[in-house]
BALOBA-1460 file (C-alpha; in Angstrom, 3 decimals):
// residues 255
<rec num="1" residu="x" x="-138.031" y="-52.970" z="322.784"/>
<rec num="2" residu="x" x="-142.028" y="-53.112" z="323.196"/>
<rec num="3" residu="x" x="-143.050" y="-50.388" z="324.872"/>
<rec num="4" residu="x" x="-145.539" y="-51.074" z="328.233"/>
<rec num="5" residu="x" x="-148.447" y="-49.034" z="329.352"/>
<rec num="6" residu="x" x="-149.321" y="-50.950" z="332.255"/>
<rec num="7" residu="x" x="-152.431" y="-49.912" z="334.232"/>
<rec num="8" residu="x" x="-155.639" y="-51.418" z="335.652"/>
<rec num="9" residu="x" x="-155.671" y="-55.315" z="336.352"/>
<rec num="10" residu="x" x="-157.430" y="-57.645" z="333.504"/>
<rec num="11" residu="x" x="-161.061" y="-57.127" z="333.918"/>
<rec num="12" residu="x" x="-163.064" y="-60.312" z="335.058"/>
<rec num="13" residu="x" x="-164.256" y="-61.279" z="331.860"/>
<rec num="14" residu="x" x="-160.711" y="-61.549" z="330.697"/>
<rec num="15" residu="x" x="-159.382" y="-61.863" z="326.815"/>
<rec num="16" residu="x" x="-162.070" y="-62.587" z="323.802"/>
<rec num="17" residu="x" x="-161.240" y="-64.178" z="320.949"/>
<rec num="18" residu="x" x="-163.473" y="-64.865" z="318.060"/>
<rec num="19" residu="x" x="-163.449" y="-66.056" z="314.870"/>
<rec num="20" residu="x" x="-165.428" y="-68.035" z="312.273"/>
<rec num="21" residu="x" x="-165.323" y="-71.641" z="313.180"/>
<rec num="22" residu="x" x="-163.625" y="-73.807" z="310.892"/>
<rec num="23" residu="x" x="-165.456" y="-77.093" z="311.409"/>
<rec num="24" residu="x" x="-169.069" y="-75.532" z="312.818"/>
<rec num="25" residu="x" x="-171.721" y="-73.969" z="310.891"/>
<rec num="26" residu="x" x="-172.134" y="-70.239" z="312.057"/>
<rec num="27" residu="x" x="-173.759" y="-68.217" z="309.679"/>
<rec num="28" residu="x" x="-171.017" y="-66.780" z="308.209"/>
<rec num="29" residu="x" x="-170.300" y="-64.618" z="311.581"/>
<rec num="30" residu="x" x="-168.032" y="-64.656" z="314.172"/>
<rec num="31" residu="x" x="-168.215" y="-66.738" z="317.165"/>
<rec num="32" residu="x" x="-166.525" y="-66.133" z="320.856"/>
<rec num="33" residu="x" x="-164.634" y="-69.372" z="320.922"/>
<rec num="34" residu="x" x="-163.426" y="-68.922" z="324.464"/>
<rec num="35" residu="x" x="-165.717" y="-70.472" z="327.788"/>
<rec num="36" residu="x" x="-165.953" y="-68.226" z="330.557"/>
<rec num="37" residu="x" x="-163.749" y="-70.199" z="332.360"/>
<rec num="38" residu="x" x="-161.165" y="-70.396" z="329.636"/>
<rec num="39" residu="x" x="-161.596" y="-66.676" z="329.494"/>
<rec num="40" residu="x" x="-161.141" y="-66.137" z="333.192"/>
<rec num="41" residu="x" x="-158.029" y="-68.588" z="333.422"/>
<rec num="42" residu="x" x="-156.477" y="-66.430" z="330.480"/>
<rec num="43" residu="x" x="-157.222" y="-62.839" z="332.632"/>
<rec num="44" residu="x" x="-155.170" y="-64.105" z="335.958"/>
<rec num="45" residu="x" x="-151.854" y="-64.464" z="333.377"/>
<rec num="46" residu="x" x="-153.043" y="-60.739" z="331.498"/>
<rec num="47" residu="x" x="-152.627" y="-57.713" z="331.903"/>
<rec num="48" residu="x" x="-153.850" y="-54.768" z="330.295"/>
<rec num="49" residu="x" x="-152.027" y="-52.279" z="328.060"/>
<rec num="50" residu="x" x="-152.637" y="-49.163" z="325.936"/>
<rec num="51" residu="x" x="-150.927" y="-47.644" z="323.235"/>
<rec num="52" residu="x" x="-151.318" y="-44.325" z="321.538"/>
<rec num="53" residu="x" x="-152.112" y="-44.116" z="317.893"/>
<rec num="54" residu="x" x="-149.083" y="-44.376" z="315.907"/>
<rec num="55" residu="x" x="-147.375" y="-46.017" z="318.694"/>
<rec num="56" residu="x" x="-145.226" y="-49.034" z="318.163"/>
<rec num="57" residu="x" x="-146.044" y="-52.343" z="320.168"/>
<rec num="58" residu="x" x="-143.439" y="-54.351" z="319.121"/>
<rec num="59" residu="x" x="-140.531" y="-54.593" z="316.470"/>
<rec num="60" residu="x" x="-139.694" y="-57.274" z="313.935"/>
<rec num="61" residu="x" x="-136.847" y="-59.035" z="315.423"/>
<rec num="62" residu="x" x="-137.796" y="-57.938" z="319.016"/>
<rec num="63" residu="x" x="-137.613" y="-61.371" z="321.219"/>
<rec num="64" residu="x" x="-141.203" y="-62.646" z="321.683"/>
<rec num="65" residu="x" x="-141.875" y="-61.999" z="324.582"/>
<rec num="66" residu="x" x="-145.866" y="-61.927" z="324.563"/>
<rec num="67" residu="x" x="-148.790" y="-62.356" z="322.522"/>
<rec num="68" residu="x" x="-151.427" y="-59.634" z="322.520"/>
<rec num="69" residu="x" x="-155.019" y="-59.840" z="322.702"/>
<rec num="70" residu="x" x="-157.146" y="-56.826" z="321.397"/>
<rec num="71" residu="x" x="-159.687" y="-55.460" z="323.069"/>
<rec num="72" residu="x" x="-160.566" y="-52.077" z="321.662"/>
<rec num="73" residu="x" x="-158.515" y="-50.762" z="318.292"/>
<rec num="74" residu="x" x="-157.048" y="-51.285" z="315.627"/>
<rec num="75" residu="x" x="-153.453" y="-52.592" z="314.426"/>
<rec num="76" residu="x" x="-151.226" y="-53.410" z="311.281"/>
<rec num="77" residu="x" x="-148.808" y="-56.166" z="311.275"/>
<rec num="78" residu="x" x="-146.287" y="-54.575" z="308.627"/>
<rec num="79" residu="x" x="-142.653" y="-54.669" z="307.383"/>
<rec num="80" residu="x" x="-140.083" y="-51.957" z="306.203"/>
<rec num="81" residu="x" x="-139.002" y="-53.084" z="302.700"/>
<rec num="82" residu="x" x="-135.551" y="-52.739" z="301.657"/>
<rec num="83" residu="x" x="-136.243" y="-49.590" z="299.538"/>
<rec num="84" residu="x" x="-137.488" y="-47.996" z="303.026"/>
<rec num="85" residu="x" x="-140.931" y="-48.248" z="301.779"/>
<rec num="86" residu="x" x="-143.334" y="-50.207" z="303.809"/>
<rec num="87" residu="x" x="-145.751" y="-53.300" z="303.144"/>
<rec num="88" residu="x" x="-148.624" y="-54.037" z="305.214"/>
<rec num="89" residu="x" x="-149.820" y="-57.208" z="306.013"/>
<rec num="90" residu="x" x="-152.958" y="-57.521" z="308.091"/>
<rec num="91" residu="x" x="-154.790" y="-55.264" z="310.023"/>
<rec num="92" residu="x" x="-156.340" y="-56.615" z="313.113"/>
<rec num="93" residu="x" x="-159.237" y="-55.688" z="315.252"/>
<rec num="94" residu="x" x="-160.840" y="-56.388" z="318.703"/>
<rec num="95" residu="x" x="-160.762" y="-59.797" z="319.463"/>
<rec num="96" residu="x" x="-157.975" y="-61.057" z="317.219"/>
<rec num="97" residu="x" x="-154.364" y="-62.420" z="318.616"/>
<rec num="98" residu="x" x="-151.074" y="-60.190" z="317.607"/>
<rec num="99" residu="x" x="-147.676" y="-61.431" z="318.087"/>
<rec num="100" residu="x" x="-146.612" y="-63.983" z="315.148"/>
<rec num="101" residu="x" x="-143.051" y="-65.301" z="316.203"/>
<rec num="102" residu="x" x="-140.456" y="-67.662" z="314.195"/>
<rec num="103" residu="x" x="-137.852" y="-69.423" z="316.476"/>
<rec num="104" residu="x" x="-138.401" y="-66.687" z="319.729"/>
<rec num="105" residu="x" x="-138.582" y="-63.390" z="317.888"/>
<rec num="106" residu="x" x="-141.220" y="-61.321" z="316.045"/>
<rec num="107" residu="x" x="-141.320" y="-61.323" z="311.972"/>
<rec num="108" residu="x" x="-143.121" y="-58.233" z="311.749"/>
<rec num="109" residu="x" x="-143.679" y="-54.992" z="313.152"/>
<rec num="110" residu="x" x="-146.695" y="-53.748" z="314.780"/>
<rec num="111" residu="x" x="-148.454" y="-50.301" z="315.288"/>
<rec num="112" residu="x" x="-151.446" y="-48.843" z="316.678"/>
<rec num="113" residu="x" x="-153.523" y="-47.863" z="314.012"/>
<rec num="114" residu="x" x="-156.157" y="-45.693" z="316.647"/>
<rec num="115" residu="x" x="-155.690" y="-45.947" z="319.901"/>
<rec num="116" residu="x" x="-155.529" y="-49.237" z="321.585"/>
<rec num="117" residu="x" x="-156.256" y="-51.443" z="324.527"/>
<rec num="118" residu="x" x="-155.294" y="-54.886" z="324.541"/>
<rec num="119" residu="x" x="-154.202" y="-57.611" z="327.324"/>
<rec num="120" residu="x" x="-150.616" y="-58.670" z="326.816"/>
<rec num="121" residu="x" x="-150.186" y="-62.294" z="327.786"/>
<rec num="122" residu="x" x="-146.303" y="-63.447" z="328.808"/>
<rec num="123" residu="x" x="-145.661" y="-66.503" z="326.115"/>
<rec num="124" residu="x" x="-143.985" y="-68.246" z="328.560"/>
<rec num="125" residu="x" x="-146.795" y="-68.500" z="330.724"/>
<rec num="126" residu="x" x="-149.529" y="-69.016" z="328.149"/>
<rec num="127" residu="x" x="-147.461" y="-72.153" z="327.090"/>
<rec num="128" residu="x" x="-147.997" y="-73.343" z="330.358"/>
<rec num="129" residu="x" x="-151.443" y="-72.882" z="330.226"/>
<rec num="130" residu="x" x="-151.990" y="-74.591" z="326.972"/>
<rec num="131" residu="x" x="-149.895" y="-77.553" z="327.993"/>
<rec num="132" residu="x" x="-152.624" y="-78.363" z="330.686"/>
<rec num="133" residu="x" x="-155.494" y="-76.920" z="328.684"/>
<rec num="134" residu="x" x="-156.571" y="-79.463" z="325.670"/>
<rec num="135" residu="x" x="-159.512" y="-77.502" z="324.919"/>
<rec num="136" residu="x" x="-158.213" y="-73.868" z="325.266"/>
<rec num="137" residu="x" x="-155.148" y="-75.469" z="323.028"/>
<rec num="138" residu="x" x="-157.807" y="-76.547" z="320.463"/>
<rec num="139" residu="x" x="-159.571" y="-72.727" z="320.088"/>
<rec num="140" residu="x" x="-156.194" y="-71.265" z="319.467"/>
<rec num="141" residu="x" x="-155.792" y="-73.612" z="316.717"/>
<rec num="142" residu="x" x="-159.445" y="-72.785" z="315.805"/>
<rec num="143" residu="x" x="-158.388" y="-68.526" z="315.981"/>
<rec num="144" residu="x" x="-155.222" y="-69.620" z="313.821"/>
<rec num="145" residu="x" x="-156.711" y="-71.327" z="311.102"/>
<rec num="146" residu="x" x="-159.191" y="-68.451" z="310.948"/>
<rec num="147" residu="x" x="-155.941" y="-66.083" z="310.522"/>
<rec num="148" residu="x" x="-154.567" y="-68.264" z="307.629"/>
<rec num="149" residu="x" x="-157.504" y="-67.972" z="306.256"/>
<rec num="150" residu="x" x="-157.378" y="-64.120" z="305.955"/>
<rec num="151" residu="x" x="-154.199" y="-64.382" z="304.899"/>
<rec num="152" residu="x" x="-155.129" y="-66.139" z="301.794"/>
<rec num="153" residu="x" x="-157.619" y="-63.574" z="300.534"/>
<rec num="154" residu="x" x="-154.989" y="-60.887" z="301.426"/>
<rec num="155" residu="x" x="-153.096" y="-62.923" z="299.204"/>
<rec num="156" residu="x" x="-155.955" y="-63.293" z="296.512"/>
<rec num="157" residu="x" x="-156.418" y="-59.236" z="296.882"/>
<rec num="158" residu="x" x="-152.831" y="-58.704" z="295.809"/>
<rec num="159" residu="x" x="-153.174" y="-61.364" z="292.751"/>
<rec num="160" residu="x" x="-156.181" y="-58.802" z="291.396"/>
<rec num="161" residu="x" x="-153.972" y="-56.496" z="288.026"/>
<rec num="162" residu="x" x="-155.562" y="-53.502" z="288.985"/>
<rec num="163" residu="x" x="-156.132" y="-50.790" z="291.344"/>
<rec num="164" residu="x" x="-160.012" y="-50.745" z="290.881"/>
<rec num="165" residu="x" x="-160.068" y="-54.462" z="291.772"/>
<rec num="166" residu="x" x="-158.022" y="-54.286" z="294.515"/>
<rec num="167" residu="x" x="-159.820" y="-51.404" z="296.435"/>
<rec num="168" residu="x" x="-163.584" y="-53.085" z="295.339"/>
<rec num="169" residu="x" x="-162.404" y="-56.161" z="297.159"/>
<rec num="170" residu="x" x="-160.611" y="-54.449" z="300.287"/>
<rec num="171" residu="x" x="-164.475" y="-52.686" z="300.396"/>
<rec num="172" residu="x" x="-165.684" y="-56.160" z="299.878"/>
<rec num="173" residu="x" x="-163.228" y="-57.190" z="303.217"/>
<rec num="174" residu="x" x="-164.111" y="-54.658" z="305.569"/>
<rec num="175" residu="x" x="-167.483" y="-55.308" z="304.816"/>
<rec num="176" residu="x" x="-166.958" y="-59.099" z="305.615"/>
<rec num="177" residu="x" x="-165.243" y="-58.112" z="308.830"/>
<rec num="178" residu="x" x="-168.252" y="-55.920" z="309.707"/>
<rec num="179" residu="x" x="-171.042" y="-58.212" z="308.915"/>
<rec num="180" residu="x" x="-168.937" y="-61.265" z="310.472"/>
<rec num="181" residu="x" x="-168.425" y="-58.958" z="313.783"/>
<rec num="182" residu="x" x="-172.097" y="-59.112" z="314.093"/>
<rec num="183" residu="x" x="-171.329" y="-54.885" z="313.264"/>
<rec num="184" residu="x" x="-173.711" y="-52.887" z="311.052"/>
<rec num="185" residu="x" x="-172.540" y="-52.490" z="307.285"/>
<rec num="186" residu="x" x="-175.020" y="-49.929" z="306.314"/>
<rec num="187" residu="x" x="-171.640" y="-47.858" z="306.665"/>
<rec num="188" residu="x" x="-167.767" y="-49.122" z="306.492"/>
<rec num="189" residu="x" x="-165.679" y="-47.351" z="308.852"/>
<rec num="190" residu="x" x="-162.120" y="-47.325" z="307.400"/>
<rec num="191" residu="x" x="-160.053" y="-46.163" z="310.494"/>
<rec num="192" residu="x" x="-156.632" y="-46.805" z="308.332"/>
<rec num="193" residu="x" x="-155.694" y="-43.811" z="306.385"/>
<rec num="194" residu="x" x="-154.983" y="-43.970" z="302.533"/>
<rec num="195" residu="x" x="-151.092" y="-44.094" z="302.639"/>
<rec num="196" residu="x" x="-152.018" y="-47.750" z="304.953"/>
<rec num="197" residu="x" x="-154.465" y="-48.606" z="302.449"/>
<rec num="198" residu="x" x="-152.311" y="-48.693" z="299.675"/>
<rec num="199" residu="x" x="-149.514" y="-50.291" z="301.566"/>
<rec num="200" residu="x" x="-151.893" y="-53.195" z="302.337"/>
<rec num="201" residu="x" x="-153.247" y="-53.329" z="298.641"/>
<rec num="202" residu="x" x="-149.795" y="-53.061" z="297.176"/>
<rec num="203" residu="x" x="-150.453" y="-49.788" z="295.064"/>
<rec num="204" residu="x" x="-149.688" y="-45.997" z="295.311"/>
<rec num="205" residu="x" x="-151.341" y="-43.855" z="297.352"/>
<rec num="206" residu="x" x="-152.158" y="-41.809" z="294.519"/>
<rec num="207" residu="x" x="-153.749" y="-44.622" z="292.877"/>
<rec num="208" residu="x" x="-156.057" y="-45.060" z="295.975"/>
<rec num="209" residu="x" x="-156.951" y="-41.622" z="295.946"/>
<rec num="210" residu="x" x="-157.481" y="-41.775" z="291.900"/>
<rec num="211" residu="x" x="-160.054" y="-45.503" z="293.209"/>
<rec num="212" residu="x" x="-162.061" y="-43.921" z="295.168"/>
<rec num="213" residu="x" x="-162.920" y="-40.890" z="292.921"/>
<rec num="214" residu="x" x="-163.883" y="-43.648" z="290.387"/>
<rec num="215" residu="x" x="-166.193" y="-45.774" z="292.943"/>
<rec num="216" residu="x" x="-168.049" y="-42.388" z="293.825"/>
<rec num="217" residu="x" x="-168.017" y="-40.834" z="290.389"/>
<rec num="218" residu="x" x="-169.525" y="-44.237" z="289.797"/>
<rec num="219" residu="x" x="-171.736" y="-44.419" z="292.051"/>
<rec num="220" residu="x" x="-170.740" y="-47.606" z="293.699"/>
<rec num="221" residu="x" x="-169.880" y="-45.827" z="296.934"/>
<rec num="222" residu="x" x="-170.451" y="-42.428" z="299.021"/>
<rec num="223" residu="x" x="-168.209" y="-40.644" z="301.977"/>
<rec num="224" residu="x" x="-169.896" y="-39.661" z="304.737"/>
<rec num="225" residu="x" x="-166.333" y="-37.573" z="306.678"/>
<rec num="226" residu="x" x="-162.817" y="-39.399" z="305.931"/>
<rec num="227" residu="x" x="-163.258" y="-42.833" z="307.306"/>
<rec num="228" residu="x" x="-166.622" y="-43.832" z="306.645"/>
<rec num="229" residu="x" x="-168.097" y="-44.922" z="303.383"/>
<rec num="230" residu="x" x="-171.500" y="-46.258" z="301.973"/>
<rec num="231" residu="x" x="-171.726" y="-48.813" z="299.459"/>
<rec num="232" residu="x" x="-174.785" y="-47.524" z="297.176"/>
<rec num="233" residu="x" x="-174.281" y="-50.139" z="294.862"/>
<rec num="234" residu="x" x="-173.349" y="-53.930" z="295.902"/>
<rec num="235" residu="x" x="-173.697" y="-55.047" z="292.218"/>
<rec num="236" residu="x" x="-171.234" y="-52.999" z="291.023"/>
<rec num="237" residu="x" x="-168.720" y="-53.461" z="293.830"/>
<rec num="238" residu="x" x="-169.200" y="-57.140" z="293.464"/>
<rec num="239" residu="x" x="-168.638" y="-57.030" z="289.701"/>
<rec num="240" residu="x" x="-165.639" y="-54.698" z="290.179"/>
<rec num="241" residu="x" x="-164.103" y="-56.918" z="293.033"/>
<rec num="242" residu="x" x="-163.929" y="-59.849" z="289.951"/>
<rec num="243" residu="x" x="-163.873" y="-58.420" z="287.035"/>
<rec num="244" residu="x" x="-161.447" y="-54.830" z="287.684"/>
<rec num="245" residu="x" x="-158.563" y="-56.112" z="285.024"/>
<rec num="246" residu="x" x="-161.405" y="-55.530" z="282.370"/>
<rec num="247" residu="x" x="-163.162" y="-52.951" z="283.910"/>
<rec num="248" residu="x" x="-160.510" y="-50.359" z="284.745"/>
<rec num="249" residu="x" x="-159.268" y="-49.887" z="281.343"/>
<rec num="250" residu="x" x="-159.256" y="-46.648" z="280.741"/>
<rec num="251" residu="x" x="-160.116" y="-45.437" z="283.951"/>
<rec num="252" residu="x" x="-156.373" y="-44.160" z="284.677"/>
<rec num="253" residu="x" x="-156.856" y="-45.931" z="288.155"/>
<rec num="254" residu="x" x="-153.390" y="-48.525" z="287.350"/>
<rec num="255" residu="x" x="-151.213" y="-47.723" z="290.059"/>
């Protein structure tokens, strides 16, 4: 069952959601593709919620009930694998829309990756608002296609034959999202730890560990604490990122 935390009423501005336009020239970055009206309309069906880190907002196979809109935090859309290990699929950020749903229930499972705020939104009543609302209709479908979109590099990522390759280009990623956020990237602040890392990539955590060693020993990256890192060297990354099959030979980074 999803688990409610329930406090303060939606605050006026109601729920954000951004993403790079599909049709529009933006620069690359993000855009809020909500009016303030649209946003406002959205707030009187919200509410807000929090969830601890670590804490479980819904369960694959849970009925959908609601679609959640994050406002501060992190999450990871995963799924428990039949040897008990687990694959993740996404991780999502402020501003992005969690609850993907086949025939009324949820096909993944969700988790706070920090602590999170979010406004949960009732499905049955945001179909009612997007039956009336062309336009509002039409920047869902705008956020959506965004989402497929990072699905296919996630899918891309997992197509790279090494380890190297596939950590250069999750760098590469988080950068993106950064840069895209309108964020600074003169640091990458990776609030997943290394076990979620290589369940996203697809490779052991030892492997990670074995990565990142490489990238500083390298000098293609530095740590400043656990879950921020410096790119020193955006050449490098970027030749990794395409090139890691050749490039990791050797390195004892396969994993």
């Amino acid at each position: 069952m999803i688990k409610r935390h329930d406090g303060d009423p939606p605050v006026a501005h109601g729920p954000s959601v951004a993403a790079i336009p599909p049709w529009a020239s933006s620069g690359g970055k993000r855009t809020q593709l909500l009016s303030k009206e649209e946003r406002s309309r959205l707030a009187v069906i919200a509410s807000i919620v929090r969830f601890k880190k670590g804490e479980e907002i819904y369960r694959e196979g849970d009925r959908a009930e609601a679609v959640f809109n994050i406002i501060s935090g992190v999450v990871k859309s995963c799924k428990t694998m039949p040897d008990k290990t687990e694959r993740i699929f996404a991780f999502l950020f402020a501003d992005d829309l969690v609850g993907l749903a086949k025939e009324g229930v949820y096909v993944n499972t969700t988790k706070a990756v920090t602590a999170l705020t979010a406004y949960r939104i009732p499905v049955s009543a945001l179909e009612s608002r997007l039956r009336k609302d062309a336009a509002l209709e039409f920047h869902v479908i705008c956020k959506l296609c965004h989402e497929l979109r990072e699905t296919q590099r996630h899918a891309l990522l997992l197509g790279r034959k090494s380890a190297l390759a596939r950590v250069a280009m999750f760098l590469q990623l988080i950068e993106n999202h950064q840069t895209a956020s309108r964020e600074s990237a003169h640091q990458l602040h990776l609030p997943m730890n290394r076990s979620d890392i290589a369940a996203y990539l697809g490779i052991s955590l030892e492997a990670v560990s074995r990565t990142f060693r490489a990238l500083r020993h390298r000098g293609v990256i530095s740590f400043n604490g656990k879950h921020y890192v410096r790119v020193t060297n955006h050449g490098q990354l970027e030749m990794l990122a395409g090139n890691g099959a050749r490039e990791e030979k050797g390195d004892g980074t396969d994993g």
